[in-house]
C-alpha positions in Angstrom: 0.0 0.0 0.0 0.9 3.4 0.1 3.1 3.2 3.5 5.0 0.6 1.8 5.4 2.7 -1.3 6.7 5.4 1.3 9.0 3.3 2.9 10.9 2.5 -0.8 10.6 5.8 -1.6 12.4 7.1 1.8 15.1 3.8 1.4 15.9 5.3 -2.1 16.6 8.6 -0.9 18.7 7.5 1.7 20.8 5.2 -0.5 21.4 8.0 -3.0 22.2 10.8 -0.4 24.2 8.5 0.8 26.0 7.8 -2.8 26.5 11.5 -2.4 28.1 11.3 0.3 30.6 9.0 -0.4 31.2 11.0 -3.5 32.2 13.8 -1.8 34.3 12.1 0.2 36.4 10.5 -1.8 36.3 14.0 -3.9 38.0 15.2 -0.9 40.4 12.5 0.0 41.1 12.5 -3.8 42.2 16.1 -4.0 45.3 15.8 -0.7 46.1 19.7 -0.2 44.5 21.0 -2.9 41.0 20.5 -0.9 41.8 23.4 1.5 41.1 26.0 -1.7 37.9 24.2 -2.9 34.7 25.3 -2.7 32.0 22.8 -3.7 28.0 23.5 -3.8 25.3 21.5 -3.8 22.1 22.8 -4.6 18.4 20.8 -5.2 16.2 22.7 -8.4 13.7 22.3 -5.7 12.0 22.1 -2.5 9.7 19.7 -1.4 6.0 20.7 0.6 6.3 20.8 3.8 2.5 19.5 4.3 1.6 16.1 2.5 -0.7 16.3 -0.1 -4.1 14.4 -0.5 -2.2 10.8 -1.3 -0.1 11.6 2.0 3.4 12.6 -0.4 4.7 15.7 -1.0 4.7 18.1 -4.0 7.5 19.8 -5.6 7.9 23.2 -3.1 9.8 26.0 -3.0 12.0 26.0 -0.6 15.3 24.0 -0.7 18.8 23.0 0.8 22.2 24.6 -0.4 25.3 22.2 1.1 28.4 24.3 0.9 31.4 22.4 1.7 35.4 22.2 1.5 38.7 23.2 2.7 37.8 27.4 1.8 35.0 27.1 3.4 34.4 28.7 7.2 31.7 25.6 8.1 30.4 24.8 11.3 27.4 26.5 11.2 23.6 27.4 9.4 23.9 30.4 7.8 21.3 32.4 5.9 17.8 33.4 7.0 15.6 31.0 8.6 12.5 31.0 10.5 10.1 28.5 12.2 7.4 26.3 11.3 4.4 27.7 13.0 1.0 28.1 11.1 1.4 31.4 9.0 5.3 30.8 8.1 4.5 28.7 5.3 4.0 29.4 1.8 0.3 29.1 1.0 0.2 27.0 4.2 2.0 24.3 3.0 5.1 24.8 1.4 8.6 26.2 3.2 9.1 29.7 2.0 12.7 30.8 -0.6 14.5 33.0 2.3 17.7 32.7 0.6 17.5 32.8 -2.6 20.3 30.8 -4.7 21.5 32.4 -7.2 22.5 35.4 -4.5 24.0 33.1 -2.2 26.2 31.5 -5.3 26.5 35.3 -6.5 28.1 36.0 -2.7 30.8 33.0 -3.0 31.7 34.1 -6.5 32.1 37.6 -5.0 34.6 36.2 -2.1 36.7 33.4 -4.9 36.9 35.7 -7.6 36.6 39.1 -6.8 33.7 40.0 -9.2 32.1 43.2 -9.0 28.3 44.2 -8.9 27.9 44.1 -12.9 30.0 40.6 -13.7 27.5 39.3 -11.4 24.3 41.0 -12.4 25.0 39.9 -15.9 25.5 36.0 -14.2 22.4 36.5 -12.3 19.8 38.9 -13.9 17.8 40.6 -10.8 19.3 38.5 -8.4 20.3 40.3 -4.8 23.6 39.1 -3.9 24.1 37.9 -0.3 27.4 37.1 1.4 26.8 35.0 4.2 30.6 34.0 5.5 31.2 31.4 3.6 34.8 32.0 2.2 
């Protein structure tokens, strides 16, 4: 039924965020010294609903994680906007609201690695808003 549809749904993720994981690590054993000057991002399209939808799933969503990892990077933290769950915080109810935006969180690490101005980056991201957070 649909809980054990959920359940191989949930055992999928896992095994490829897993995958992922063990990607990046051997991405960063691979690399020796040269992985305390990289910067790697990963970044979903999208979000998923916070709120299950009718068939107890979620929709595609808006809001979504950004991983930012390496050797440049000054980790240890969550950075960015955030804000609760309560009733009224959600998007239409349902959905986690875009606080940080990701093209102006990429458009702040390109800023710190390679010195771009204001108009290299507008022209990389049209109408984005460009936020450093702290990460390099």
């Amino acid at each position: 039924g649909n809980e054990a549809a959920r359940s191989r749904l949930r055992r999928a993720l896992a095994n490829r965020l897993h995958g992922l994981g063990d990607g990046l690590k051997a991405l960063s054993e691979g690399m020796g010294q040269e992985w305390g000057k990289t910067v790697v991002v990963v970044i979903s399209e999208f979000g998923r609903t916070f709120r299950e939808n009718g068939s107890r799933g979620t929709d595609h969503g808006h809001g979504s994680a950004i991983w930012v990892l390496g050797g440049a990077v000054r980790g240890g933290a969550v950075r960015g906007e955030q804000t609760s769950l309560k009733p009224g915080d959600l998007h239409e109810d349902r959905d986690l609201p875009v606080l940080n935006e990701y093209r102006g969180v990429l458009g702040g690490i390109f800023q710190k690695l390679y010195g771009l101005g204001r108009e290299d980056l507008a022209e990389i991201f049209p109408q984005a808003s460009v936020v450093d957070l702290g990460l390099v």
